[in-house]
FIVO-779059 format. One record per residue (C-alpha): z, y, x. Coordinates in steps of 0.5 Angstrom, whole numbers, padded with zeros to 4 digits, always signed. Layout:
BEGIN
ZYX;...
//
This chain:
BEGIN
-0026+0023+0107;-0029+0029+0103;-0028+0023+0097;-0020+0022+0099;-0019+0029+0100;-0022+0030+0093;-0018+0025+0090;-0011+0028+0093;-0012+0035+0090;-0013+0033+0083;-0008+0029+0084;-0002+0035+0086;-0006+0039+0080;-0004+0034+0075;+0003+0033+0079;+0004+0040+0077;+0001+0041+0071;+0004+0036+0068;+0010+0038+0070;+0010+0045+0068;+0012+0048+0075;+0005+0055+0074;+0004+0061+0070;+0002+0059+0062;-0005+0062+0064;-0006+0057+0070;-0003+0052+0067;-0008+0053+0061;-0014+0054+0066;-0011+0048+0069;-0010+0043+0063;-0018+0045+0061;-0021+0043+0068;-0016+0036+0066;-0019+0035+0059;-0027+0035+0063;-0025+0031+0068;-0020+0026+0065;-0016+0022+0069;-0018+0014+0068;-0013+0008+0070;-0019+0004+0070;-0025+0003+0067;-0025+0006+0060;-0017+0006+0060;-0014+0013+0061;-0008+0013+0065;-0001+0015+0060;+0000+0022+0064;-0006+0024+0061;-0006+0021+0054;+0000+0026+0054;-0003+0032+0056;-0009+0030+0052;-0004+0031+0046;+0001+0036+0048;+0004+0037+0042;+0008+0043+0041;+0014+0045+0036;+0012+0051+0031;+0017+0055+0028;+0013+0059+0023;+0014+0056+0017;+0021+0055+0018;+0023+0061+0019;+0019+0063+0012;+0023+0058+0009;+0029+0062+0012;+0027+0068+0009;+0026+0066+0002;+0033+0062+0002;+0037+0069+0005;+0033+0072-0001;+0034+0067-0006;+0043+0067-0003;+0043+0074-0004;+0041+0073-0011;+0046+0069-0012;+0050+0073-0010;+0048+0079-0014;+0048+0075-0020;+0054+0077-0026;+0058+0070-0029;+0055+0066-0035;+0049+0062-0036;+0046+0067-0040;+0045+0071-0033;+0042+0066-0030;+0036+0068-0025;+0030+0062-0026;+0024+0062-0021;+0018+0057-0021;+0015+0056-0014;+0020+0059-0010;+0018+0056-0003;+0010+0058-0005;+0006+0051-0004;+0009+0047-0009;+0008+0050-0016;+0010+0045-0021;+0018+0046-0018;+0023+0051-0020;+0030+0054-0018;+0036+0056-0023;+0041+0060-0020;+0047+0062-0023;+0055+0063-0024;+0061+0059-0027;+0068+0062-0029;+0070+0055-0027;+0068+0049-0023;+0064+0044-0027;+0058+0039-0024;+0051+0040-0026;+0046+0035-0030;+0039+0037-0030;+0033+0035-0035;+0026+0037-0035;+0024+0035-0043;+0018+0030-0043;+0014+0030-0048;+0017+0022-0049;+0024+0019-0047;+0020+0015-0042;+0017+0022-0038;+0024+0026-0040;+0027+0027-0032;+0034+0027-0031;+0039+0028-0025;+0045+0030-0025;+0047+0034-0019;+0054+0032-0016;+0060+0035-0014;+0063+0042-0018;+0062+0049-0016;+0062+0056-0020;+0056+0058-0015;+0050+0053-0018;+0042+0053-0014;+0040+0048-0018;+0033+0045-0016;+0028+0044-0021;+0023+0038-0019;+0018+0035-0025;+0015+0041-0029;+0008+0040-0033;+0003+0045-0031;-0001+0050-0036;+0005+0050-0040;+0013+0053-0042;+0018+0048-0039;+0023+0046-0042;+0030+0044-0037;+0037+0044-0040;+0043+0044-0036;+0049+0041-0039;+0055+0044-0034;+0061+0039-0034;+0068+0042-0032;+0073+0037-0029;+0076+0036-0036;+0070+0034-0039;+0068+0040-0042;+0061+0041-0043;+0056+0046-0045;+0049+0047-0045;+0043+0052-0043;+0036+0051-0044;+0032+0055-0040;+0025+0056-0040;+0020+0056-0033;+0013+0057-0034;+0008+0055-0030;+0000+0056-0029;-0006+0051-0028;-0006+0045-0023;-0011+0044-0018;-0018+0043-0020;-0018+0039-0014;-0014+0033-0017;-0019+0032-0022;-0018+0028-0028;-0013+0022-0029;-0016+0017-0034;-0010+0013-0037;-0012+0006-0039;-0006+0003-0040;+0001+0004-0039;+0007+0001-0042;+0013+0006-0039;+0019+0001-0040;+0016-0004-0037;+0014+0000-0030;+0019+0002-0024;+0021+0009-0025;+0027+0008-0022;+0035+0012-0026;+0033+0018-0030;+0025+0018-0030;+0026+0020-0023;+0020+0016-0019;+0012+0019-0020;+0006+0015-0017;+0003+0019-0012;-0004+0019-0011;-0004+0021-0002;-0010+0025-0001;-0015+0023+0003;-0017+0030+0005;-0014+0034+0000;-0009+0035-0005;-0004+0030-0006;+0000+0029-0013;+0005+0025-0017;+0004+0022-0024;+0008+0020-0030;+0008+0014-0034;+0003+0018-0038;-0001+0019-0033;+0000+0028-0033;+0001+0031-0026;+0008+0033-0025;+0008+0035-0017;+0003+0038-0013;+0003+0041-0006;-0003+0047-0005;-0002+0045+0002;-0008+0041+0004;-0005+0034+0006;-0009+0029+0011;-0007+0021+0009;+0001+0021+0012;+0005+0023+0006;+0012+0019+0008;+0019+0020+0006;+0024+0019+0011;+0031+0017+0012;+0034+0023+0010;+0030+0024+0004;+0025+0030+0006;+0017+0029+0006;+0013+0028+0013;+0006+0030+0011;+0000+0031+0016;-0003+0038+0013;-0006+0043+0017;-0005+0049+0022;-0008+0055+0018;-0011+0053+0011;-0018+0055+0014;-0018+0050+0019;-0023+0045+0019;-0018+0040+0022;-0011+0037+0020;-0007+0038+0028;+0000+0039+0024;+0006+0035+0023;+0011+0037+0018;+0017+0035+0016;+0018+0038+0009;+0021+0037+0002;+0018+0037-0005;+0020+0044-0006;+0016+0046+0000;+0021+0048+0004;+0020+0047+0012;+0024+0043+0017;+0020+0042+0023;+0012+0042+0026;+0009+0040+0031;+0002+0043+0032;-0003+0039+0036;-0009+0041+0040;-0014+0037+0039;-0019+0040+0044;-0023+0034+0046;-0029+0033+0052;-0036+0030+0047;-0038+0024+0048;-0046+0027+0050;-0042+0032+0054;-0036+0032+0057;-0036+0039+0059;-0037+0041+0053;-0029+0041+0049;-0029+0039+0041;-0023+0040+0036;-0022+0034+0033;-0016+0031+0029;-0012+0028+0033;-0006+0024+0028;-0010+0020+0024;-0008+0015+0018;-0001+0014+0019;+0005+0015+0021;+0013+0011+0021;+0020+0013+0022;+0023+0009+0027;+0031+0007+0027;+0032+0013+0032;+0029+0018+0028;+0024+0018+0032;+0016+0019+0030;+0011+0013+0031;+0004+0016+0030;-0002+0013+0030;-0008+0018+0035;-0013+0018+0038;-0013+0019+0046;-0016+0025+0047;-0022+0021+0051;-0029+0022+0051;-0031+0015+0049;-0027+0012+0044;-0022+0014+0037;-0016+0012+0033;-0014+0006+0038;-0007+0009+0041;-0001+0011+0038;+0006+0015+0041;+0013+0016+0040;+0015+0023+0038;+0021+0025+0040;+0024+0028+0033;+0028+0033+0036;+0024+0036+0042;+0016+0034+0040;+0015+0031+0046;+0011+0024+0047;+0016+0019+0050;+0012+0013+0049;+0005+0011+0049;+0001+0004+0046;-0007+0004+0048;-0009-0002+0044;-0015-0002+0050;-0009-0005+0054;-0007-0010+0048;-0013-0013+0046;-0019-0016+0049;-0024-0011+0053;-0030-0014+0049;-0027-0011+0043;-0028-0005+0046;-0034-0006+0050;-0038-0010+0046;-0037-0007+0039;-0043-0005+0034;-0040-0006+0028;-0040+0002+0025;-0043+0008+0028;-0040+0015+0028;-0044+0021+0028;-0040+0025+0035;-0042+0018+0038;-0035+0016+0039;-0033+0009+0038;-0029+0007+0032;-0028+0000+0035;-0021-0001+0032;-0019+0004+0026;-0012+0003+0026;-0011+0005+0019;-0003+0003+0018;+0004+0000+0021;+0010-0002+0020;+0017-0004+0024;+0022-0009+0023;+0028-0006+0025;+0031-0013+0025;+0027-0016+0031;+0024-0009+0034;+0016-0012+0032;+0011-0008+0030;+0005-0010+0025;-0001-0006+0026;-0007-0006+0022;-0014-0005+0024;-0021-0005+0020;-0026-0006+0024;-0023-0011+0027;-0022-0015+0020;-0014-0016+0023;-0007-0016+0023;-0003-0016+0029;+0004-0016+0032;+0007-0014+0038;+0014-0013+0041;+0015-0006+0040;+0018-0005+0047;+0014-0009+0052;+0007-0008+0047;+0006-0016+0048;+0003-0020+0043;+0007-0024+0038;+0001-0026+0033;-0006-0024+0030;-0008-0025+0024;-0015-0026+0022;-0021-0030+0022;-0023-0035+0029;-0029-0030+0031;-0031-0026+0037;-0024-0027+0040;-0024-0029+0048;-0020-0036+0048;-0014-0033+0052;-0012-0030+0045;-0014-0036+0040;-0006-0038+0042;-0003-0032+0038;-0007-0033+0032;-0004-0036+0025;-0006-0042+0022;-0008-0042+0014;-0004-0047+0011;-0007-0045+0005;-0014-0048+0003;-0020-0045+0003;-0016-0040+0006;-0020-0032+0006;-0017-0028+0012;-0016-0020+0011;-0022-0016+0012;-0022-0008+0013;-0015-0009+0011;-0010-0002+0010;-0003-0002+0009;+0001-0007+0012;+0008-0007+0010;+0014-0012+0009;+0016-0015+0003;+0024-0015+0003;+0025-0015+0010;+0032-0014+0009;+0033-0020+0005;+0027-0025+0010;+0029-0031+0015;+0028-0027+0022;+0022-0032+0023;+0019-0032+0016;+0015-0026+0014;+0013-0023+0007;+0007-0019+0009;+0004-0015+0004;-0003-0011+0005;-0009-0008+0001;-0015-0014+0003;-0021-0010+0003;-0026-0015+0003;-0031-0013+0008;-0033-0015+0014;-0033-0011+0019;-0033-0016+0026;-0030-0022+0023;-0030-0026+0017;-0033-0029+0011;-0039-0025+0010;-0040-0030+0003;-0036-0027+0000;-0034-0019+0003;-0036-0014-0002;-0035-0018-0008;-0028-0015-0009;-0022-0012-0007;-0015-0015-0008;-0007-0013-0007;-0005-0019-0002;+0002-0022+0000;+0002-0028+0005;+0008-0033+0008;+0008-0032+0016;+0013-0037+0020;+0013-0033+0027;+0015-0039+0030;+0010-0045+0028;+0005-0040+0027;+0002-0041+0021;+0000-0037+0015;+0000-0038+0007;-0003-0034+0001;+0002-0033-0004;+0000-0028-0009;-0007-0024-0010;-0010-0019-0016;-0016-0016-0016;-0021-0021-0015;-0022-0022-0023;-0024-0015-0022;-0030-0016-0018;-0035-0010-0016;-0032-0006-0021;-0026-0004-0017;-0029-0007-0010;-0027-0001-0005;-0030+0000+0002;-0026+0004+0006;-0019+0005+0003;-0013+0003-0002;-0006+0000-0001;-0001-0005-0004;+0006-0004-0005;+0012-0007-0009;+0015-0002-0013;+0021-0006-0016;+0022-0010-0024;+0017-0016-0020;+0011-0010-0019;+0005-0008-0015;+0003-0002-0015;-0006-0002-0013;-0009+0003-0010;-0017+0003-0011;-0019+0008-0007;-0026+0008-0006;-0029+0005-0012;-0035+0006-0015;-0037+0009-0008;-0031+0013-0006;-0034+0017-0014;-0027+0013-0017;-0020+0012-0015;-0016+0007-0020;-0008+0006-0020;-0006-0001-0023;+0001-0003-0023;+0001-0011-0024;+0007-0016-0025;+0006-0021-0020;+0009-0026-0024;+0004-0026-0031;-0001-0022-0027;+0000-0017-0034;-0002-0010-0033;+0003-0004-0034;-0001+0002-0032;-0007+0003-0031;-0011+0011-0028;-0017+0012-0028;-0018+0018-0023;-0026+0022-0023;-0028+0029-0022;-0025+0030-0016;-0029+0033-0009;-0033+0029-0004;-0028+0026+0002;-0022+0028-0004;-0022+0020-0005;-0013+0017-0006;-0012+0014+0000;-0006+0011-0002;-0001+0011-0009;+0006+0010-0007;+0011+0010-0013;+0017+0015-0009;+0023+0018-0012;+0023+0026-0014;+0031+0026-0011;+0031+0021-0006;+0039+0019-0005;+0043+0023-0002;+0040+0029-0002;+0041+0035-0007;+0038+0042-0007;+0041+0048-0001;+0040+0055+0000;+0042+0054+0006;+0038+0056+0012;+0034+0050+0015;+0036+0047+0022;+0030+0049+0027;
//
């Protein structure tokens, strides 16, 4: 009876806790109690409403309203501003975390429309955007500045009538982060990569912990944010950046999700707990990172991300649904609810030294809008899969016939390629022209690792990592290998943990090396897949322990449709 009343009186508490209905102080106290005492939904398993408490992320408008400031600032001197382009008032850094961008204000006696030019020192490095519409009041937005150096940026104006008349203006900017390291160009053929109209696209080298950064076609740093970024570095739909980075810069942990820009200015963040029972004592709480490798927009515009659950047992195995404009967690997915117990259970293939097991390390996503699917990678499990977004069933798996209870072999694809190799430790699963595929047949690109966590051919793991595209045919099940670069490469590029592979446009493939030469190197590779023909290559070295490129995505400096304002960020 003492053991039923117990259980009932936890029951109100979380009732009301979870609901919101005491003081912030008891609610606080409360949600404390419920971190050590977590709430299970059987053996192993936390039950969804405790998931959400464990997270609880919560909307911050610090940033925001900085960025507001200085906007208001930067209007008034706009405002204040005498007509003519010699009057012109030119500032670097105008949102103070993103040093190689700029802002040129100034009048016109008449209406004329803006073409910007940041000179490369090559045509090919030379970036240009021409702003649209007319107006006589310009706050033009400079993106792709050289460090350490006077920038030369010329803007053409253009009345209705075609007259023109162009102005140089000069911004100087200081060292870039000693961070970043040294990039080693090897190769680079800038007419044969995709750079996208006007030079506009940089690969940029995603941060493991550290600083992320964009490259030209001759490998010089072109953008970088001083903000410590964490793994997600994304561009959603309306062209602004998703970034996982830090709370305050001194913090350990990386529990703040921003929606930001390239300029630095700040839409949006949520800031997440982190606060955790240990694995040795559950009274005792820890903070942890919550968000971890990766995270997607979905066609909602909400925010799919991948967690851990705030448990003391398990990490990396969960992801949620964010609501984009609220910061409340909509959906839960626990992949302990997906995949077999004895993933879980009965894993024993890395260690961790809280004691926590790191049974599926889900490092990447990636949705079909077309048929609601959701593929999710996970490294320690040497597997792909795919499930039904909204009802989380399993559609297929993708990987070796090991360690897989037989009522989940039905779900596995079968090679129809000889000597087939499956993926193993993979990262960075990704579609290739979905919108162009059959619904059924699928283009599935990822970074193949090559090492054997679970499942596998251990004959070959370590020998080498590759960029992967295969053929699935959801219907009948089976898979084929259709393109792979980086096993002529061999050990020399093989990379442990990390890396990516992505299409990037002209028929290329942008690799990410990450963790070569045990994570002392990160190499770039952009490869034709038709002639397998180098265009660019970058070696990355000197740079700081855990700093190593997660990932290298070729991205655009001005994504469509989106065009500098001072006008102040919606909160």
């Amino acid at each position: 009876m003492k053991h039923i009343w117990q259980k009932i009186i936890i029951g109100l508490l979380f009732f009301f806790l979870v609901i919101g209905g005491i003081a912030y102080h008891e609610r606080h106290n409360i949600r404390r109690f419920f971190l050590v005492n977590q709430v299970h939904r059987s053996a192993h398993i936390l039950t969804t409403a405790q998931i959400k408490l464990n997270l609880k992320p919560a909307l911050s408008t610090k940033n925001t309203t900085t960025t507001n400031q200085l906007s208001a600032t930067y209007r008034r001197k706009l405002a204040n501003l005498s007509v003519g382009i010699t009057h012109a008032k030119v500032i670097v850094n105008p949102y103070k975390t993103s040093p190689l961008t700029g802002l040129i204000l100034v009048k016109t006696s008449q209406a004329t429309q803006v073409t910007m030019r940041v000179l490369g020192d090559s045509p090919q490095t030379t970036i240009t955007k021409k702003i649209p519409g007319y107006t006589k009041q310009h706050q033009v937005g400079i993106l792709g500045l050289y460090a350490n150096r006077t920038n030369h940026v010329q803007l053409t104006f253009t009345t209705k009538s075609g007259t023109k008349i162009t102005k140089t203006y000069f911004l100087r900017t200081g060292k870039a982060s000693a961070r970043i390291g040294t990039n080693t160009v090897k190769t680079s053929h800038p007419t044969q990569m995709a750079l996208g109209t006007g030079n506009t696209k940089l690969t940029f080298a995603v941060s493991s912990q550290g600083i992320t950064y964009g490259l030209d076609a001759q490998g010089k740093v072109r953008w970088y944010s001083t903000n410590y970024i964490s793994h997600v570095f994304k561009q959603l739909a309306n062209g602004h950046l998703l970034i996982l980075t830090k709370i305050n810069p001194n913090d350990h942990h990386y529990n703040a999700l921003q929606e930001t820009d390239y300029y630095g200015r700040v839409y949006r963040q949520y800031n997440f707990n982190g606060l955790f029972p240990s694995k040795t004592n559950h009274k005792k709480l820890v903070t942890n990172t919550v968000i971890h490798h990766d995270a997607i927009e979905l066609p909602d515009h909400n925010l799919l991300l991948t967690v851990s659950d705030g448990g003391a047992d398990y990490v990396e195995d969960t992801m949620i649904e964010l609501d984009r404009q609220t910061g409340k967690i909509k959906k839960v997915i626990d992949l302990k609810r997906i995949l077999p117990k004895s993933a879980y259970t009965k894993y024993h293939g890395t260690t961790r030294s809280d004691g926590k097991l790191d049974w599926f390390h889900q490092n990447s996503m990636y949705y079909d809008k077309r048929t609601g699917t959701l593929i999710v990678s996970g490294r320690n499990q040497d597997m792909i899969f795919a499930i039904n977004c909204k009802t989380t069933k399993l559609k297929w798996i993708l990987a070796a016939n090991q360690k897989l209870p037989t009522r989940y072999q039905k779900y596995l694809l079968k090679p129809t390629t000889k000597h087939y190799k499956f993926n193993a430790g993979q990262h960075a699963v990704m579609l290739l022209q979905p919108d162009k595929a059959k619904k059924n047949q699928l283009q599935l690109q990822y970074y193949d690792n090559n090492v054997v966590v679970t499942r596998g051919n251990q004959s070959v793991s370590k020998k080498y990592s590759a960029g992967t595209i295969v053929s699935i045919n959801q219907l009948k099940k089976t898979v084929t290998k259709t393109w792979s670069y980086g096993k002529s490469r061999g050990t020399y590029d093989f990379t442990n943990i990390v890396g990516s592979s992505y299409a990037v446009g002209k028929g290329n493939t942008l690799i990410n090396f990450g963790y070569a030469d045990s994570g002392k190197r990160s190499e770039f590779v952009e490869v034709n897949r038709k002639t397998k023909y180098v265009v660019f290559d970058v070696n990355r070295t000197n740079f700081p322990s855990w700093d190593w490129t997660y990932r290298a995505q070729r991205m655009s400096l001005f994504p469509k449709h989106t065009h500098f304002s001072l006008k102040n960020i919606n909160q």
